[in-house]
N, C-alpha and C positions, 0 to 999 in steps of 0.2 A: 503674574503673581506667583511666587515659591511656592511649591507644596508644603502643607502644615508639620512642622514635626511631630515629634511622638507626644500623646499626651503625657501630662506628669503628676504627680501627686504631692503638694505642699503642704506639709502640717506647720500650726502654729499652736504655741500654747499661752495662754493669758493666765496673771494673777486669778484671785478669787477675788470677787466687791462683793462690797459688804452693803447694803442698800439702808442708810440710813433713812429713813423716814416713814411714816407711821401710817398702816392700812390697816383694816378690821376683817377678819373671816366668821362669815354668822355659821354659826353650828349647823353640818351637814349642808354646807356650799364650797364652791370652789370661787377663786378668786385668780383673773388671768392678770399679770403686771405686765405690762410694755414699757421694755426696755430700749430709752431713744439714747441712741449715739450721737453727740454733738461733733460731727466731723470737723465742724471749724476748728471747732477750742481743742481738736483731741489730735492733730498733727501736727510734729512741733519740727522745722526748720533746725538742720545742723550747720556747721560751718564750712562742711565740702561739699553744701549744696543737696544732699541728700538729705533723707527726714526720718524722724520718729515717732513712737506713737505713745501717748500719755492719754488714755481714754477717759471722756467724759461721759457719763451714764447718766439720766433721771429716770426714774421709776413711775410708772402711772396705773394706779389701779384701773381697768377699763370698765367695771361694772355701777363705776360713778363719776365717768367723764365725757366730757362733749366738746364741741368743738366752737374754735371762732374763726368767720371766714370772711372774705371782703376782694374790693380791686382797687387797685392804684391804676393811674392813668397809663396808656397805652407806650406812652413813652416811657416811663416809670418799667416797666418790663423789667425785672430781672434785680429788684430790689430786695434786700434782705429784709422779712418781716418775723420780727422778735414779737413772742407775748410772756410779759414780764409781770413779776411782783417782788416787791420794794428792791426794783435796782438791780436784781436778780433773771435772766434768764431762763424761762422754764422748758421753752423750746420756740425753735423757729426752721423760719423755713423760706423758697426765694419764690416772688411772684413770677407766673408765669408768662408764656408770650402775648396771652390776651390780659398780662395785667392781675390775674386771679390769685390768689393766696388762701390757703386753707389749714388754720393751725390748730394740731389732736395728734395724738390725744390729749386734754386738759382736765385738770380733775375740778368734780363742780364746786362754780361759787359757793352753795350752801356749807361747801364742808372746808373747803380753803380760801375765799374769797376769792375777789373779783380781780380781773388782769387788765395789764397794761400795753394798748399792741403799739409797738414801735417801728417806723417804718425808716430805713438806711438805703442810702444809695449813694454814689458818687457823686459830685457835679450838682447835688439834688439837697434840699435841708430838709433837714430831720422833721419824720411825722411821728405824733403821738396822740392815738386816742385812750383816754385814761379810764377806769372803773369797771371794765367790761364784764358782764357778768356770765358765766356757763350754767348752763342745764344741762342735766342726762338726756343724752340722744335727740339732743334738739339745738340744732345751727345758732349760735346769735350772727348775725349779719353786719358787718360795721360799715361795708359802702357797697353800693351794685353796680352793673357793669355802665346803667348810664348815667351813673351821678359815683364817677368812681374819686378817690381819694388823689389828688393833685397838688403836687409840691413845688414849689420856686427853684430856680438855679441857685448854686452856692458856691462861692470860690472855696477851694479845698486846701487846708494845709496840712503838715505834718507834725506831729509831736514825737520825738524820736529820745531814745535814752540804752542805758544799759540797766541790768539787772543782775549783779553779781552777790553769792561766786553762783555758777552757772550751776552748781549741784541744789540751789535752791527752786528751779524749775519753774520759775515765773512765769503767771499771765499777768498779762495788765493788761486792766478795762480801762477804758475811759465814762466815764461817768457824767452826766450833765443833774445839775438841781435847778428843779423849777418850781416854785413856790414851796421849797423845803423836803420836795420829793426828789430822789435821785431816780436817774434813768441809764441803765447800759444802752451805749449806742455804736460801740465796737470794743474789741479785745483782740489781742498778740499773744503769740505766746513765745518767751525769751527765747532768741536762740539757743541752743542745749551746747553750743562749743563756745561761744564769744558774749552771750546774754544782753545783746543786740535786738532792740523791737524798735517797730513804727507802727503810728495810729494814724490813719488818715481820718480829717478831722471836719466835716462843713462849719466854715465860719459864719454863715446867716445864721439867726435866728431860729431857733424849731416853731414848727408848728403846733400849739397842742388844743385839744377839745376833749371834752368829757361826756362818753355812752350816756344817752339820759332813753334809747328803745325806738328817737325818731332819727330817721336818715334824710340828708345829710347830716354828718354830724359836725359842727363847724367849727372850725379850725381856725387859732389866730396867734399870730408869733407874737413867741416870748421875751419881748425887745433885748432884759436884762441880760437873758442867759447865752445871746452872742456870742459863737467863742469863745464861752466862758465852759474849762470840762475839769476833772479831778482827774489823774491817772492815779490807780491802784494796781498796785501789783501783792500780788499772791501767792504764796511759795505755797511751795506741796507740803511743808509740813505745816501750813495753816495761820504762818506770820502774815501780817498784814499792811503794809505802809503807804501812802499817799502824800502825793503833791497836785497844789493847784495847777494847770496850763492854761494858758490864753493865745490863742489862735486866731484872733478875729482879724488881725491884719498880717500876718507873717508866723512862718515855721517856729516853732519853739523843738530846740536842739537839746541836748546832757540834761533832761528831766531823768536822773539817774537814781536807781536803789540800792541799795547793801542791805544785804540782810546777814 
């Protein structure tokens, strides 16, 4: 092994954010925010293969947040678990090697409502349990380790496009509606030189059930929504456009945008 070189000292300097969204300070308290980095969405793929950084921040007051936690199945290892509201992202995170997942800080139902935990994997169809509700500093549990949350195999396709001009800094989600509610279930973010994305897509059916407090919570595909996803894509200055895709039997290619 080489001897280590010398150490060295890297600065970096970031914009300022601006933290839109709405907290309360009661007279003579203090109030801590966690500031969660959404690493996915916040490194953006260039054209000579190196990358950039486009940061995604949420803000979470911690003095009125709690968390939601659960297991997918053994196999399931290393799935990505979203807890959403309406379609939206508010943080996630990957289960681990026993299958565990544990998503916080979340701020509480009573004061934002209830969340949506969506579960993504490859090879694997989309899990959603829906309505989930948070307390201050008290777990909700959505599956346990021996009745943990277990998903079907899914053939996987692509939905692939461009997003030009490349100065408008495109993510595009994919979105699934089921019974009139929509659901992120992955996002790209355009390439920053070519405006080139892919969404890998599970063509089965999701699963979805709704928190009602008893576990299991049971889970039954959504036969209609097959395959069936909306790409949006979204420019940094906050335009916004969509196309339907269908996936259920084959890749869908030039699902393309102009902004």
């Amino acid at each position: 092994m080489p001897a280590p070189g010398p150490l060295r000292t890297v600065r970096a300097s970031f914009p300022a954010y601006k933290i839109i969204r709405p907290f309360t300070v009661q007279p003579n308290t203090l109030v801590d925010l966690v500031l969660d980095f959404n690493a996915c969405k916040s490194i953006v793929q260039k054209g000579n293969s190196s990358y950039g950084l486009k940061p995604v921040v949420t803000a979470t007051p911690t003095v009125v947040s709690g968390t939601i936690s659960g297991y997918v199945a053994p196999a399931e290892a290393g799935a990505t678990v979203y807890a959403e509201q309406n379609g939206h992202v508010i943080t996630g995170t990957v289960a681990d090697s026993n299958g565990q997942f544990v998503l916080t800080p979340l701020e509480q139902s009573s004061t934002n409502g209830n969340y949506d935990v969506v579960i993504v994997q490859n090879n694997v169809a989309t899990g959603i349990v829906r309505s989930v509700p948070v307390v201050v500093n008290t777990p909700t549990v959505v599956a346990t380790s021996s009745a943990p949350i277990a998903l079907p195999a899914s053939v996987m396709h692509v939905a692939s496009g461009t997003v030009l001009p490349v100065s408008a800094q495109a993510i595009v989600r994919a979105l699934q509606s089921i019974s009139g509610l929509n659901y992120e279930i992955t996002s790209a973010n355009a390439n920053l030189d070519t405006g080139n994305y892919a969404l890998n897509l599970p063509a089965a059916a999701p699963l979805t059930g709704t928190y009602t407090g008893s576990l299991p919570v049971a889970l039954s595909p959504a036969a209609s929504a097959a395959g069936q996803y909306t790409a949006e894509a979204d420019s940094v200055s906050g335009a916004t456009q969509s196309s339907a895709v269908n996936v259920s039997t084959t890749d869908q290619a030039n699902v393309n945008f102009s902004f």
